[in-house]
N, C-alpha and C positions, 0 to 999 in steps of 0.2 A: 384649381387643383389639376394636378396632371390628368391624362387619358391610358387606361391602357386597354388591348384589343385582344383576343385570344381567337385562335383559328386553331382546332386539334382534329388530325387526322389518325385512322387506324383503331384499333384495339380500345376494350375500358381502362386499362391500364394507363394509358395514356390520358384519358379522359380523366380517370384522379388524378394523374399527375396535373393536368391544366391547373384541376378547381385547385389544387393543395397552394401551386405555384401563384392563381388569382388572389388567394387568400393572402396571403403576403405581397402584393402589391399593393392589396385596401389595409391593409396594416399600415402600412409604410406611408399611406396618403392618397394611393392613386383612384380614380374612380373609372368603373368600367363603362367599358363603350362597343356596340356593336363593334363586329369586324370591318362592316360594309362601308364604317365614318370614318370622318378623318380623326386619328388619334395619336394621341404622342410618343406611346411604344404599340409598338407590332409583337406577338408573341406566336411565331407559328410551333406547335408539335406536331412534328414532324412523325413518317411512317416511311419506313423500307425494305417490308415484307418480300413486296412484287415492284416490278417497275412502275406500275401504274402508279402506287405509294409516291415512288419520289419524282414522277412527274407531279403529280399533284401536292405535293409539296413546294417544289419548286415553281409552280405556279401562282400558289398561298405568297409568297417571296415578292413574287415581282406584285403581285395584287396589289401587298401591302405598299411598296414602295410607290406606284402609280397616284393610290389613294392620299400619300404625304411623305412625297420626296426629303423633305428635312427631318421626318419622323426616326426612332432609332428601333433597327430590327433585329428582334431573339431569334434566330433558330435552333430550337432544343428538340429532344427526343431520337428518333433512332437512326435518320439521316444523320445528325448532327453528328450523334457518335461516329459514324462508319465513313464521313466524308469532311470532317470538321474542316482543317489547313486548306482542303480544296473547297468549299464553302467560303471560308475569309476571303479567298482569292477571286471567286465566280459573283459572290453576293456582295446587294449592299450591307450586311448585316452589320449591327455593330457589334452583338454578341453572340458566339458558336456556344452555347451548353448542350454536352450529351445527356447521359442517363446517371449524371453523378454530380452535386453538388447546386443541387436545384432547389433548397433552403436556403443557398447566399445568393437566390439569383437578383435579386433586390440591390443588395451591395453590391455585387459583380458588375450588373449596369451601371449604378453610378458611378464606381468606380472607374470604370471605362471611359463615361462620359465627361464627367470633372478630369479626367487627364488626355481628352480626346484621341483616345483610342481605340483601335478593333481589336478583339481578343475571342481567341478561341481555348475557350474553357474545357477544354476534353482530353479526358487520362485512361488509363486504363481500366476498365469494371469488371473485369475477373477475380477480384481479389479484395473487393470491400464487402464492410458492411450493408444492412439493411438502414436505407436510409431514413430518417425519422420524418418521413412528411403527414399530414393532418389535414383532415377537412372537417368544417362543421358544418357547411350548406351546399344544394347542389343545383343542378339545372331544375332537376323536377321538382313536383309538391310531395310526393308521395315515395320515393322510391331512389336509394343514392349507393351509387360504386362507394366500397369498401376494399382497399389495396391491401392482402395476407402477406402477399409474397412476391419474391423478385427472382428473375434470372430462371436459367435452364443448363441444362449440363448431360441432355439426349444427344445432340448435335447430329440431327436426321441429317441426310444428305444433301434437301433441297433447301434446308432453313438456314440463314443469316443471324435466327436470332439470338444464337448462343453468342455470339461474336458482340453485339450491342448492347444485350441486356447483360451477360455476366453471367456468372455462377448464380448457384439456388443463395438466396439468403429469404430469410423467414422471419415474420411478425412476429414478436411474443404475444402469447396468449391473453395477457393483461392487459399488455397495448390494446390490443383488437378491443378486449372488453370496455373500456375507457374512451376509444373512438365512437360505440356501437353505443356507447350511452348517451352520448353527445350528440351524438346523428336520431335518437330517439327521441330527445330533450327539442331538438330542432323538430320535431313535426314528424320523421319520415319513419314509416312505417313497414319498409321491407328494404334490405340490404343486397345486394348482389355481390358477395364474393369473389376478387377477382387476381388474379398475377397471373407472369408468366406463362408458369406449369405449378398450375394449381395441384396436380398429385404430386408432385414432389413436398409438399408444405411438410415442413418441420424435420426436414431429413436433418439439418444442418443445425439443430436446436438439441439441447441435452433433456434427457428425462424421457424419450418414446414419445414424443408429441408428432401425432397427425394429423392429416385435414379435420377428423371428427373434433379432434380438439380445438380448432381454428373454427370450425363451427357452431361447437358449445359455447365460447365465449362470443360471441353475438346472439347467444340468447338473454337480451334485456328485458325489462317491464318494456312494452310499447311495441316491442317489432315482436311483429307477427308473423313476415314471413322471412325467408330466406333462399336466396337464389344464387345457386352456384355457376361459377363459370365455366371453360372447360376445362373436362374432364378425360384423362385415356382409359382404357377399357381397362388395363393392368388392375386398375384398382377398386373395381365392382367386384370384392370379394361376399360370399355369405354372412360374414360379422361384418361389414364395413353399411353394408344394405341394413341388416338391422339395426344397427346403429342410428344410421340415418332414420329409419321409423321413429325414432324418439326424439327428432328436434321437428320443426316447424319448416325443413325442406320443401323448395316448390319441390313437385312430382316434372318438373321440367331437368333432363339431362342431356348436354352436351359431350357429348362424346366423337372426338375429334378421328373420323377412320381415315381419310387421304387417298385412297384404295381398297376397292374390293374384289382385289387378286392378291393371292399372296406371294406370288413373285413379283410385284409391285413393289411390294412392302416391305420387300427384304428390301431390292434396291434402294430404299427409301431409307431404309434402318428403323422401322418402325418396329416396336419391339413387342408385337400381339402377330395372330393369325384370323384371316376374317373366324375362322370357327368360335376361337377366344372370345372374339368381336361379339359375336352374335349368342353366345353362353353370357357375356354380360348384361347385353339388351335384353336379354330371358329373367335374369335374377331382377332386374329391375321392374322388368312388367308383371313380377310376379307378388312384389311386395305394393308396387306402386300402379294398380289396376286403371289404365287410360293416361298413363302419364304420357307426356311428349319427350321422345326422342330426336334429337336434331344431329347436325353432323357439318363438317368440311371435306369436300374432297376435291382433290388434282386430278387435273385430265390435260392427258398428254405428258407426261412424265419422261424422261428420257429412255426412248427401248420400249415405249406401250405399244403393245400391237394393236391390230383390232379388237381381237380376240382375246385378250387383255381388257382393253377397256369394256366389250359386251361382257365378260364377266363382272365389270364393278358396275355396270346396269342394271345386273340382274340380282347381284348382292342387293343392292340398293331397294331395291321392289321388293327382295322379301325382306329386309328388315321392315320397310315401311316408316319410314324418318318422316318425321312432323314436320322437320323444315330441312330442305338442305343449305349449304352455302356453296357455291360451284367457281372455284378458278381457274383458268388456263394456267398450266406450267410456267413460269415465270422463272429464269436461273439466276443465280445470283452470285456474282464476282464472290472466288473465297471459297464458296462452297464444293463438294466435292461431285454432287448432280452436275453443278454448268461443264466440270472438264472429261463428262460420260461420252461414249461414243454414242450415236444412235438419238440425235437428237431431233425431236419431233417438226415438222413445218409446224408455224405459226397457223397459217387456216387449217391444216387440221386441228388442232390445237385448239382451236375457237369454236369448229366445228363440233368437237365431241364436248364441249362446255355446254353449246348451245340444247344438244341432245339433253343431256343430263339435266339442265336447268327445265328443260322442260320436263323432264321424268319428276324432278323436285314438286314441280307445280300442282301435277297431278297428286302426287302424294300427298301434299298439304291439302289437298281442297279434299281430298278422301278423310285425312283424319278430320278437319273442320267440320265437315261431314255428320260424324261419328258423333258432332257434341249433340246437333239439333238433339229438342228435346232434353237433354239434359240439365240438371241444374249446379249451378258452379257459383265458384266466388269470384269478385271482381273489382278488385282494388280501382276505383273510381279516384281519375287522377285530375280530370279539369272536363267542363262542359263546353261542348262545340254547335254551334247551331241548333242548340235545345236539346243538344242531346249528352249523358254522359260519356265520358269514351275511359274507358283504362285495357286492365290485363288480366285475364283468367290467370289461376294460379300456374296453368302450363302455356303462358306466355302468347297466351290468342288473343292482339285486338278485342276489344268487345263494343258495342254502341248500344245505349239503353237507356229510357224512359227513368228519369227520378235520379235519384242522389245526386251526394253533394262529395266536391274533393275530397280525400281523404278516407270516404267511407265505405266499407267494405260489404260491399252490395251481394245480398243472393237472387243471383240472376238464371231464369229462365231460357236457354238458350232458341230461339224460335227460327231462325235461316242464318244466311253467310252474305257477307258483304263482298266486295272487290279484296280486299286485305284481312279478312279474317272474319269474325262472326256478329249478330245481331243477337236481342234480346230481350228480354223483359222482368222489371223488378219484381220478386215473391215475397208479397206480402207478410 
């Protein structure tokens, strides 16, 4: 039987996209294979948020071909879109698929291959549908991406991604329900929510369908929890929160700030004010008492002064984010940030990353902090060295004494590990 290999960079989005894409390769015959072997198709997806992305990406590329030079290679996902013709040209690949048409990718290769050719499968995605892909199984035992929605249509100043993913297009609500029964039927017991611009879900769909509605239809018999991806502050209204109270939501929100200055943010075209910001982080800790709050932010933005940045330090400290994620400004051909004046050196750039990621650190091991003592639940996902390991319902690591996969342990929180916290089962 043939081989095929999967290497996915970036976002969960991505990461359903893979498994939907693997799924139709073991339809079709093929059987999978580490990345690391020699295999008969290469499947990189691809990422090109930041440069880093599509170096690493284009490293995934040559991996492959190193690993089985006669081997034939996909590169799909958000490089693919934004580079495809110069890809044919640069790559061995034998097929470019963007962000469109990645249920024929099966036929698309052979078809390539039976008429030995390179083809670059990539059109334009501002103007389709929601494309129908499906998954029943996933990496984990316990816990698998659910794709709502696609596309974005904010088109901030430093992001690329309006330009790759497309317009908003959105799940039907049945769909989701019928995925979310299948993925329950399969074992997995907490779903993670994810697209694009998850607050946009349903703008594009008839009848006043919203994310709440996107989250009521993955409420099945079996899944118990439910974890969203990110979120913009816009839309932590007072009914949107109670809302939320009545489904099986982790107490974990992302909520994406980028800056904690608001002449940042204007520059940015972000469309809150830290005040907004921090009125929604208020409405949420108020319904959802120790939930974790997490976050993204840019450092070095084109035009950040110092004094700019020390204010999204010091935003940051009083919010008190559970986790941050920290990247250097990164600009991106296209977009309307790389042609700013006042663009940042690179070591500063790295430097106010480094600050930040450290300010992050801090703040995680404060909330971590916060659980000792407490008692919580802990989806127990596989045992490691005699030990349980899974996720609090606010997404902290756990390591602890007793159960078994899949079971939804109440655990004793008792100190903090290197990456999150320790434990013990209550009886």
């Amino acid at each position: 039987m043939p081989t095929v290999a999967f290497h996915t960079l970036g976002c969960k989005v991505n990461q359903y996209d893979a498994q939907a894409m693997l799924e139709l390769f073991e339809q079709a015959g093929y059987t999978a294979c580490p990345f690391s072997e020699k295999a008969d198709v290469y499947v990189i997806m691809t990422c090109t948020v930041t440069g880093t992305g599509d170096k690493k990406s284009l490293q995934a590329v040559r991996r492959a071909h190193r690993l089985n030079p006669e081997g034939n290679i996909i590169i799909a996902g958000c490089l693919a879109q934004r580079d495809g013709e110069k890809l044919l040209e640069t790559t061995p690949a034998r097929l470019i698929i963007g962000n469109q048409k990645r249920a024929q990718v099966v036929e698309l290769l052979e078809d390539a291959m039976e008429k030995d050719q390179r083809i670059a499968c990539v059109s334009d995605v501002l103007r389709i549908p929601f494309e129908p892909l499906t998954i029943s199984a996933h990496e984990g035992h316990t816990r698998a991406v659910l794709k709502i929605q696609e596309g974005c249509d904010r088109y901030c100043t430093y992001c690329i991604i309006p330009f790759v993913r497309g317009g908003i297009r959105s799940r039907l609500p049945e769909e989701i329900a019928l995925e979310a029964k299948r993925l329950s039927r399969a074992g997995f017991s907490e779903l993670v929510l994810t697209g694009i611009h998850l607050t946009s879900y349903g703008r594009d769909l008839e009848g006043n369908i919203s994310l709440i509605d996107g989250i009521r239809a993955c409420m099945q018999e079996g899944i118990r929890r439910i974890r969203l991806g990110s979120l913009e502050p816009v839309i932590v209204t007072e009914e949107f929160v109670r809302q939320l109270k009545e489904t099986p939501v982790c107490p974990q929100f992302h909520l994406a700030l980028q800056s904690g200055c608001d002449e940042v943010l204007q520059r940015m075209r972000r469309r809150y004010t830290t005040r907004e910001f921090g009125s929604a982080c208020a409405l949420l800790r108020s319904a959802f008492p120790h939930c974790a709050i997490t976050t993204d932010v840019i450092c070095g933005f084109p035009q950040e002064t110092e004094e700019e940045f020390e204010k999204t330090c010091a935003f940051c400290k009083e919010i008190g984010f559970a986790r941050m994620h920290v990247f250097p400004y990164s600009a991106r051909t296209g977009t309307k940030a790389a042609q700013m004046s006042g663009q940042v050196l690179k070591k500063i750039r790295e430097e106010r990353a480094r600050q930040l990621i450290a300010i992050g650190n801090d703040l995680s091991h404060a909330y971590h902090q916060q659980l000792v003592g407490q008692e919580v639940e802990v989806l127990c996902e596989e045992i490691t060295d005699g030990l349980s390991t899974g996720y609090t319902d606010t997404y902290i690591p756990c390591r602890f004494q007793g159960g078994t996969p899949g079971e939804m342990a109440r655990v004793r929180i008792t100190g903090l590990s290197d990456d999150g916290v320790t434990g013990e089962m209550v009886p």
